[in-house]
C-alpha positions, 0 to 999 in steps of 0.5 A: 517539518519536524523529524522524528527518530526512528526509536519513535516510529518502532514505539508507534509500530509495536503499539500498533501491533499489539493492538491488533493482536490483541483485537485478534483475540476478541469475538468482536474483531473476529465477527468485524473480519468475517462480516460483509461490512467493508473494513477500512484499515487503521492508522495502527494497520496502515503504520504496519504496511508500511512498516513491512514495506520498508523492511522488505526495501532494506532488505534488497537495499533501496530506499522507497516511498510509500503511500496508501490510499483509501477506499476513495482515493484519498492519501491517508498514510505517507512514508519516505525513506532518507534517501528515496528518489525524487520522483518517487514521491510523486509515482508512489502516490499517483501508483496507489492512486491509480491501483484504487481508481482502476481496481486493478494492480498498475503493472496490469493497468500498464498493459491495457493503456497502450496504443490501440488497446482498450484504455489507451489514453488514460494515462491524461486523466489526471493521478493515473499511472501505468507504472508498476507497483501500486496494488489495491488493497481487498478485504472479502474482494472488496477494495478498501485501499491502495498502497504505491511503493516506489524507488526501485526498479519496477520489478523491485517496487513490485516485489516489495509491495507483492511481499508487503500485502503477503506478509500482512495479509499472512499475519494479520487479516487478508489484503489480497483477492 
């Protein structure tokens, strides 16, 4: 696989920005945002995400895995970091996954799937992970995505998938409930 330099990425990235900027101007985008169709997002929208959450990563210094999921559970954007973990690559998906199927943030979910609680033995079912750091992604409280970050501490993976939905949802459109 062919890799790509980072010059490239930031070319990507700063089209994609622009594009949704300016769509932001546009009767058509605004109408397409307040409307009750359900959004589905853009792969200028999903580079985005995960734009931001690579910042957020650099900035506490940890390499991490992203993935977002669509609507459906299926893996629509993946990105790794050089030096993320190996078994990142498989919780970051499995996280984003889990926060689509369950319409619920993983750490949440982790609390119901223990012993004697009401979801316990969830975890056999196949993708489905309790650990912290996969978050659905709403538009007009109706799930469009799921990211997973993982790499980090739990704690970390959270914050920095908390400070991703935030900083896009504060600039662009809303992700958040």
């Amino acid at each position: 696989m062919p890799i790509i330099p980072n010059s490239l990425i930031d070319h990507y990235v700063d089209n994609a920005m622009n594009t949704i900027s300016q769509s932001a101007g546009t009767n058509s985008f605004a109408h397409s945002v307040q409307s009750t169709a359900v959004k589905e997002l853009s792969f200028g929208e999903m580079m985005l995400l995960a734009s931001i959450a690579e910042k957020h990563a650099k900035n506490i210094g940890i390499d991490i895995v992203f993935s977002l999921v669509d609507k459906y559970g299926l893996q629509r954007f993946y990105f790794a970091m050089p030096n993320a973990l190996l078994v990142s690559h498989t919780l970051a998906t499995k996280k984003a996954y889990s926060a689509v199927a369950m319409k619920m943030p993983t750490h949440q979910l982790a609390q119901i799937m223990q012993p004697n609680t009401a979801l316990f033995g969830v975890e056999s079912i196949a993708n489905i992970c309790g650990v912290g750091g996969g978050f659905p992604c709403l538009h007009n409280n109706v799930v469009i995505a799921g990211i997973g970050i993982s790499g980090g501490t739990v704690e970390e993976d959270m914050l920095i998938a908390t400070n991703t939905l935030q900083e896009f949802s504060q600039q662009y459109f809303s992700l958040l409930a």
